[in-house]
ZADO-1210 file (C-alpha; in nm, 4 decimals, padded with zeros to 6 digits):
<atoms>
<atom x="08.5785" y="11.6479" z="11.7258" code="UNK" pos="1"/>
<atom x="08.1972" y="11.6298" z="11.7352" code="UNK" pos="2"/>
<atom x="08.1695" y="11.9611" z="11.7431" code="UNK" pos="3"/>
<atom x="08.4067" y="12.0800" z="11.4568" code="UNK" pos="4"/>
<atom x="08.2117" y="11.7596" z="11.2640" code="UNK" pos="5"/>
<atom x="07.9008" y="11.9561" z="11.3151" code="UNK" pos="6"/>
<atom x="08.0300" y="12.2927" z="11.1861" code="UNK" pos="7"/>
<atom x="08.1600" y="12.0783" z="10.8659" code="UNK" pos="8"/>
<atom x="07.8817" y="11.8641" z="10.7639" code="UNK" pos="9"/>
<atom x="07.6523" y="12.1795" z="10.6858" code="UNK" pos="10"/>
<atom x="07.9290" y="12.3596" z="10.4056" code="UNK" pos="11"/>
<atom x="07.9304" y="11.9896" z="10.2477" code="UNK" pos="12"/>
<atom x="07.5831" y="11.9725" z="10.1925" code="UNK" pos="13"/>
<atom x="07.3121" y="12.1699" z="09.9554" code="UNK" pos="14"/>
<atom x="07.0771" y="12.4329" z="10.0838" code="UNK" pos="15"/>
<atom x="06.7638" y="12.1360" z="10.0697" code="UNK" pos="16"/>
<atom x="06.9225" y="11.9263" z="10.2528" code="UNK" pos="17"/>
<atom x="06.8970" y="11.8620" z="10.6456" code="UNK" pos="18"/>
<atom x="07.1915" y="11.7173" z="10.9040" code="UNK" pos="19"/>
<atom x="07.1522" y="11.6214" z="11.2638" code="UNK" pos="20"/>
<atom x="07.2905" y="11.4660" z="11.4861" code="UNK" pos="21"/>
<atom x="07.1380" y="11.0796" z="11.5339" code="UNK" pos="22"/>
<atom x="07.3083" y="11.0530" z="11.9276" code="UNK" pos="23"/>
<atom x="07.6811" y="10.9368" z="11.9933" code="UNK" pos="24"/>
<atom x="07.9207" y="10.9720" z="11.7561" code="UNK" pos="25"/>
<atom x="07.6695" y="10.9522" z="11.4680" code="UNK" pos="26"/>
<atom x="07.4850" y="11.2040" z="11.2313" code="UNK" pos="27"/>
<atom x="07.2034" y="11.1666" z="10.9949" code="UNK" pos="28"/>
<atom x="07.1323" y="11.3988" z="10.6689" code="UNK" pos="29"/>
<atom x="06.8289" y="11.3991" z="10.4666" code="UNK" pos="30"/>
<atom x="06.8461" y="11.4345" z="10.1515" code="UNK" pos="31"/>
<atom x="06.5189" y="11.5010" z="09.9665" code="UNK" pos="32"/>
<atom x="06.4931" y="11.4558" z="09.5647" code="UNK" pos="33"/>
<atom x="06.8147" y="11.2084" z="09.5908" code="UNK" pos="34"/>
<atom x="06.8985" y="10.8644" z="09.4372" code="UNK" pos="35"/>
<atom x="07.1106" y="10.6075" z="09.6394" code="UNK" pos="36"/>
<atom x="07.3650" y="10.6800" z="09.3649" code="UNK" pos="37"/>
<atom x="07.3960" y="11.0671" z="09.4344" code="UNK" pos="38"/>
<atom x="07.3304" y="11.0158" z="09.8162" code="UNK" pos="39"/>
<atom x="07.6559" y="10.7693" z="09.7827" code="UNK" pos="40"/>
<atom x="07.8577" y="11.0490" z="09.6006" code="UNK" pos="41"/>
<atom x="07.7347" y="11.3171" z="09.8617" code="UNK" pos="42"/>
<atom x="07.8433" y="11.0699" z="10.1344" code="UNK" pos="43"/>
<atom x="08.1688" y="11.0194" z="09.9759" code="UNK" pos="44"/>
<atom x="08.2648" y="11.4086" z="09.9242" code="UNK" pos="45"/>
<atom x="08.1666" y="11.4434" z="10.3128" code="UNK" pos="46"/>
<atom x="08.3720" y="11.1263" z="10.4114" code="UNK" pos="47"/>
<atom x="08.6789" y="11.3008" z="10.2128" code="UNK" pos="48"/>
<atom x="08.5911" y="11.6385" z="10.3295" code="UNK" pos="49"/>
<atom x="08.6386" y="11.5171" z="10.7197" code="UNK" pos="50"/>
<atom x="08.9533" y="11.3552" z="10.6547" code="UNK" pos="51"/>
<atom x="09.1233" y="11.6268" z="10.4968" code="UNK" pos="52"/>
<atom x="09.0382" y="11.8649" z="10.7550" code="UNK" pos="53"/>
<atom x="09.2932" y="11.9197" z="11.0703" code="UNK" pos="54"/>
<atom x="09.0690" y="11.8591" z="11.3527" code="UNK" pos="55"/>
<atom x="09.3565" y="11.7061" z="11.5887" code="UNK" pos="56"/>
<atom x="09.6678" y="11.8183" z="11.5312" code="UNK" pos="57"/>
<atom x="09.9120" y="11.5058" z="11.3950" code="UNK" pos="58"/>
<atom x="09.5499" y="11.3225" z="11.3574" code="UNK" pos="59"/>
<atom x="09.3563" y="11.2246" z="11.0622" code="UNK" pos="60"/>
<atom x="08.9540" y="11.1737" z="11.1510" code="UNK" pos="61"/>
<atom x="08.7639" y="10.9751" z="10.9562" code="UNK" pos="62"/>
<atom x="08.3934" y="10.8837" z="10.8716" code="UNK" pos="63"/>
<atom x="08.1940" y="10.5765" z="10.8134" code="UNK" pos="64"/>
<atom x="07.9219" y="10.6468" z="10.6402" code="UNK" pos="65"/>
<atom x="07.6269" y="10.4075" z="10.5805" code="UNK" pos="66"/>
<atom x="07.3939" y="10.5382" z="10.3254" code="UNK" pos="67"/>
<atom x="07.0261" y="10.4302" z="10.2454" code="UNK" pos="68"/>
<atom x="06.7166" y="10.5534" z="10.0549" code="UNK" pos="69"/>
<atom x="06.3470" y="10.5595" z="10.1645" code="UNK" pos="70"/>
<atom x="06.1192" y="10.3099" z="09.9230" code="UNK" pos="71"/>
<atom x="05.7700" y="10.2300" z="09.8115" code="UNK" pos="72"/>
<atom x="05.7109" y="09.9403" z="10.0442" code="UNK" pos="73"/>
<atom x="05.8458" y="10.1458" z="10.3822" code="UNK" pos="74"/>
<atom x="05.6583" y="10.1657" z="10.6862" code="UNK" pos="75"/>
<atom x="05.7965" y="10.4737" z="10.7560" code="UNK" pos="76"/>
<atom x="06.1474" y="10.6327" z="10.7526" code="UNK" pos="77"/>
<atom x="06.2909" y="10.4314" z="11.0148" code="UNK" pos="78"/>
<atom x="06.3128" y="10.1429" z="10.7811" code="UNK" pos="79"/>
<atom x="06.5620" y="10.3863" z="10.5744" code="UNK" pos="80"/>
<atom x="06.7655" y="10.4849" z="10.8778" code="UNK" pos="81"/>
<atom x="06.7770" y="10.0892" z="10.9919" code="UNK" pos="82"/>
<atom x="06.9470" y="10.0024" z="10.6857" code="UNK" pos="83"/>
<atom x="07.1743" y="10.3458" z="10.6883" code="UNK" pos="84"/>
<atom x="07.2665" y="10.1889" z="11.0625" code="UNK" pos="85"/>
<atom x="07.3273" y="09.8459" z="10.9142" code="UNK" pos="86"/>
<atom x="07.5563" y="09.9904" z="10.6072" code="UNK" pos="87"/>
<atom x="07.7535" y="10.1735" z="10.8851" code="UNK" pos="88"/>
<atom x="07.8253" y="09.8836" z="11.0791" code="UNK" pos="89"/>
<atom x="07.9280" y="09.7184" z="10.7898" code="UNK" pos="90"/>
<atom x="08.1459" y="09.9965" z="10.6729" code="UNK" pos="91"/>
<atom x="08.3034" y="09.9964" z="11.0258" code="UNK" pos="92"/>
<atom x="08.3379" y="09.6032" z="10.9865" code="UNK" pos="93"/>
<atom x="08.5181" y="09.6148" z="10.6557" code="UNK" pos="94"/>
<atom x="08.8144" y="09.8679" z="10.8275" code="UNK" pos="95"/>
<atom x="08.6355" y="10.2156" z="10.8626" code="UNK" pos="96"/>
<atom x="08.6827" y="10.5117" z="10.6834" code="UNK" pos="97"/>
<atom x="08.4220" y="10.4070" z="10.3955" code="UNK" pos="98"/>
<atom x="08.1083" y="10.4710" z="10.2521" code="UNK" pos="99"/>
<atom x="07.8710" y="10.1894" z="10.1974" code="UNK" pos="100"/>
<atom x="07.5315" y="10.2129" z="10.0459" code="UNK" pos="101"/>
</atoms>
Protein backbone atom coordinates (compact mmCIF):
# COMPACT_ATOMS: atom_id res chain seq x y z
CA UNK A 1 0.00 0.00 0.00
CA UNK A 2 2.92 2.30 0.88
CA UNK A 3 4.41 1.73 -2.04
CA UNK A 4 1.54 2.23 -4.64
CA UNK A 5 0.85 5.55 -2.13
CA UNK A 6 4.24 6.66 -3.16
CA UNK A 7 3.83 6.17 -6.94
CA UNK A 8 0.37 8.25 -6.46
CA UNK A 9 1.19 11.17 -4.41
CA UNK A 10 3.73 12.53 -7.16
CA UNK A 11 0.82 12.61 -10.36
CA UNK A 12 -1.39 14.57 -7.62
CA UNK A 13 0.94 17.15 -7.06
CA UNK A 14 2.54 20.21 -9.27
CA UNK A 15 5.99 20.13 -10.74
CA UNK A 16 7.23 22.76 -7.55
CA UNK A 17 6.17 20.82 -5.23
CA UNK A 18 8.16 18.11 -3.09
CA UNK A 19 6.69 14.62 -1.31
CA UNK A 20 8.50 12.31 1.01
CA UNK A 21 8.01 10.08 3.02
CA UNK A 22 8.00 11.44 6.98
CA UNK A 23 8.62 7.44 8.43
CA UNK A 24 5.66 4.89 9.07
CA UNK A 25 2.72 5.17 7.41
CA UNK A 26 3.09 8.95 6.93
CA UNK A 27 4.22 11.37 4.07
CA UNK A 28 5.03 14.98 4.00
CA UNK A 29 4.75 17.43 0.77
CA UNK A 30 6.04 20.83 0.53
CA UNK A 31 4.41 23.07 -1.03
CA UNK A 32 6.22 26.35 -1.76
CA UNK A 33 4.17 29.67 -2.85
CA UNK A 34 0.91 28.00 -1.08
CA UNK A 35 -1.81 29.37 1.30
CA UNK A 36 -3.35 27.05 4.02
CA UNK A 37 -6.46 27.44 1.85
CA UNK A 38 -4.90 25.93 -1.44
CA UNK A 39 -2.61 23.52 0.61
CA UNK A 40 -6.21 22.29 2.13
CA UNK A 41 -7.67 21.88 -1.46
CA UNK A 42 -4.37 20.08 -2.67
CA UNK A 43 -4.72 17.84 0.43
CA UNK A 44 -8.23 17.16 -0.31
CA UNK A 45 -7.80 16.18 -4.20
CA UNK A 46 -4.90 13.74 -2.85
CA UNK A 47 -7.15 12.37 0.04
CA UNK A 48 -9.89 11.66 -2.85
CA UNK A 49 -7.36 10.62 -5.31
CA UNK A 50 -6.16 7.59 -2.79
CA UNK A 51 -9.52 6.49 -2.14
CA UNK A 52 -10.64 6.11 -5.51
CA UNK A 53 -7.76 4.17 -6.52
CA UNK A 54 -7.89 0.09 -6.26
CA UNK A 55 -4.93 -0.58 -4.22
CA UNK A 56 -6.49 -3.83 -2.44
CA UNK A 57 -8.77 -5.52 -4.24
CA UNK A 58 -12.52 -5.34 -2.37
CA UNK A 59 -10.60 -2.46 -0.20
CA UNK A 60 -11.00 1.18 -0.11
CA UNK A 61 -7.63 3.07 1.41
CA UNK A 62 -7.91 6.12 2.80
CA UNK A 63 -5.83 9.22 3.97
CA UNK A 64 -5.74 11.51 6.88
CA UNK A 65 -4.28 14.36 6.07
CA UNK A 66 -3.20 17.11 8.53
CA UNK A 67 -2.24 20.21 6.78
CA UNK A 68 -0.22 23.30 8.11
CA UNK A 69 1.64 26.39 6.81
CA UNK A 70 5.07 27.80 7.84
CA UNK A 71 4.65 31.55 9.58
CA UNK A 72 6.47 34.70 10.49
CA UNK A 73 7.05 33.88 14.12
CA UNK A 74 8.53 30.05 13.32
CA UNK A 75 11.62 28.83 14.64
CA UNK A 76 12.06 26.82 11.87
CA UNK A 77 9.93 24.38 9.79
CA UNK A 78 9.43 21.91 12.37
CA UNK A 79 6.98 24.15 14.04
CA UNK A 80 4.89 23.71 10.60
CA UNK A 81 5.26 19.94 10.51
CA UNK A 82 4.29 19.81 14.51
CA UNK A 83 1.08 21.29 13.82
CA UNK A 84 0.61 19.18 10.31
CA UNK A 85 1.26 16.07 13.01
CA UNK A 86 -1.25 17.53 15.43
CA UNK A 87 -4.07 18.18 12.54
CA UNK A 88 -3.47 14.48 11.59
CA UNK A 89 -4.10 13.15 14.84
CA UNK A 90 -7.00 15.07 15.04
CA UNK A 91 -8.25 14.06 11.68
CA UNK A 92 -7.64 10.40 12.76
CA UNK A 93 -9.57 11.29 16.11
CA UNK A 94 -12.63 12.70 14.41
CA UNK A 95 -13.08 9.05 12.25
CA UNK A 96 -10.23 9.17 9.55
CA UNK A 97 -10.42 9.65 6.10
CA UNK A 98 -10.29 13.66 6.40
CA UNK A 99 -8.38 16.54 5.83
CA UNK A 100 -7.88 18.99 8.60
CA UNK A 101 -5.96 22.17 8.41
Amino acid sequence: VLQRVAEILPTALRITDFVARLGGEEFVALLPVTSLDGAAILAEKIRSTIEQEQIIVDHIVSLSIGVSVVQLNDTDMNDAIRRADKNLYIAKQQGRNRVIS
